[in-house]
N, C-alpha and C positions, 0 to 999 in steps of 0.2 A: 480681585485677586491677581487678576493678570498684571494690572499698573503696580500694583504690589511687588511681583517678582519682578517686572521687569527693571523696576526702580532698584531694587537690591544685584540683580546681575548687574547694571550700569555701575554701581559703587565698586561692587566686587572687583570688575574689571577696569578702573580708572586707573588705575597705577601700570595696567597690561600685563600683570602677571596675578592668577588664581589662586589664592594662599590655600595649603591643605585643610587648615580652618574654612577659609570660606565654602572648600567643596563639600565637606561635610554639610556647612549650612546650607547653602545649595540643593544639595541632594536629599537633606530633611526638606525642606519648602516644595522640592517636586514629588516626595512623596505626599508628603499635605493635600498640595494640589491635586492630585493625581488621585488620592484614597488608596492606592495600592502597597503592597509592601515595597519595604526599601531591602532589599539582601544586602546582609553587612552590618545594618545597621539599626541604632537604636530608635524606637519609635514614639510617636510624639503621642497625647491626646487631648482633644480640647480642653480648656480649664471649667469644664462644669462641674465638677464634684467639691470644688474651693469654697474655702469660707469667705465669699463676699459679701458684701454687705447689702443687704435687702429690707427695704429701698434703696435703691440707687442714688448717690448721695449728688447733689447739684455742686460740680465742682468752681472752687475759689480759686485765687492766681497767687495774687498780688503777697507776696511773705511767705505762702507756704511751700512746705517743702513735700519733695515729693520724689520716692524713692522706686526704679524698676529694677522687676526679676525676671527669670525666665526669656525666652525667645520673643522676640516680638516682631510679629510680620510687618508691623510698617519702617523697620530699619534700625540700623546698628542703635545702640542703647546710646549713645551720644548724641545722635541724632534726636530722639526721643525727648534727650535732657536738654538741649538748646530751644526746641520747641515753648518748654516750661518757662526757663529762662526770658525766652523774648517775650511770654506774658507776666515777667515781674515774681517768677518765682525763684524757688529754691531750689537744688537736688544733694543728694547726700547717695553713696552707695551701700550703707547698712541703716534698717530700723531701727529707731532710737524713739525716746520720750518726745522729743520735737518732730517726729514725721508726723506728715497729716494725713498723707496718701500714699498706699503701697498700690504700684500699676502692678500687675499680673500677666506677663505677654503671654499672645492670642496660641502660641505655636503649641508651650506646652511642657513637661518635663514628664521622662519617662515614671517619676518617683508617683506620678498622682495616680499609677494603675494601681499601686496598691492604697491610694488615699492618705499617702506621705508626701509632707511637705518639707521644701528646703526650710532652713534656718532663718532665714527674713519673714517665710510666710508663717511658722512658727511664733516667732517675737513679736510681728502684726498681733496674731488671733490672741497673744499673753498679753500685750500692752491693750489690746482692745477691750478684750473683758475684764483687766482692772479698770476701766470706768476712760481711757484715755482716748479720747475722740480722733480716734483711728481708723481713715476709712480703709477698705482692700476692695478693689474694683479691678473690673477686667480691662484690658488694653480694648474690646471694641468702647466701651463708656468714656474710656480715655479720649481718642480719637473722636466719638461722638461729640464730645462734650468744646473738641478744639473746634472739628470743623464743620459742624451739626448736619 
């Protein structure tokens, strides 16, 4: 966790100026870290209540596409998306009939305290259970699956 943060405060700070976005994100990551409240602010929680998919599906590169939601602790969702890229994949930023893989960042969204999902993770669990080989996995299986 700590290379974690500290890889995201280097980003943050490469340009020498802290955008109010980033402080927010910031201050979510040190509450994370920390387990304590954040005063002010909205709070995150793991993504275990999500409809992932179990089994954990053995991830492919090469064509598919592959679309992230949510916060994700190992860096800005671009960052994320080049990763895919340099293994011959695809990314798209809404779920469609052609996504193969919706990532789920590790941070969290406040909507999952009451066991509501945004609109991607939505249209995942719809296009899933019409029979469309859709997986929804969490950002650690993501990250496992790059750098075992």
């Amino acid at each position: 966790m700590i290379n974690i943060l500290y890889r995201r405060v280097s980003e943050m700070l490469s340009d020498g100026i802290l955008q109010p976005e980033e402080a927010d994100e910031l201050l979510d990551l040190l509450h994370q870290f920390t387990g304590g409240p954040a005063p002010h602010q909205r709070s995150y929680i793991a993504p275990t209540t999500l409809p992932l998919d179990n089994p954990l599906p053995a991830l492919e590169w090469t064509g598919r596409v592959f679309v992230f939601t949510g916060v994700m602790a190992f860096g800005r969702r671009q960052d994320c998306e080049q990763l895919v890229i340099e293994r011959g994949a695809l990314t798209a930023g809404t779920v469609t009939r052609k996504t193969n893989y919706l990532v789920v960042g590790s941070i969290g969204n406040e909507q999952w305290l009451n066991s509501t999902y945004g609109l991607k993770i939505k249209k995942a669990v719809e296009l899933r259970e019409s029979g469309l080989p859709l997986a929804i996995i969490s950002e650690d299986h993501w990250q496992q699956s790059l750098f075992g």
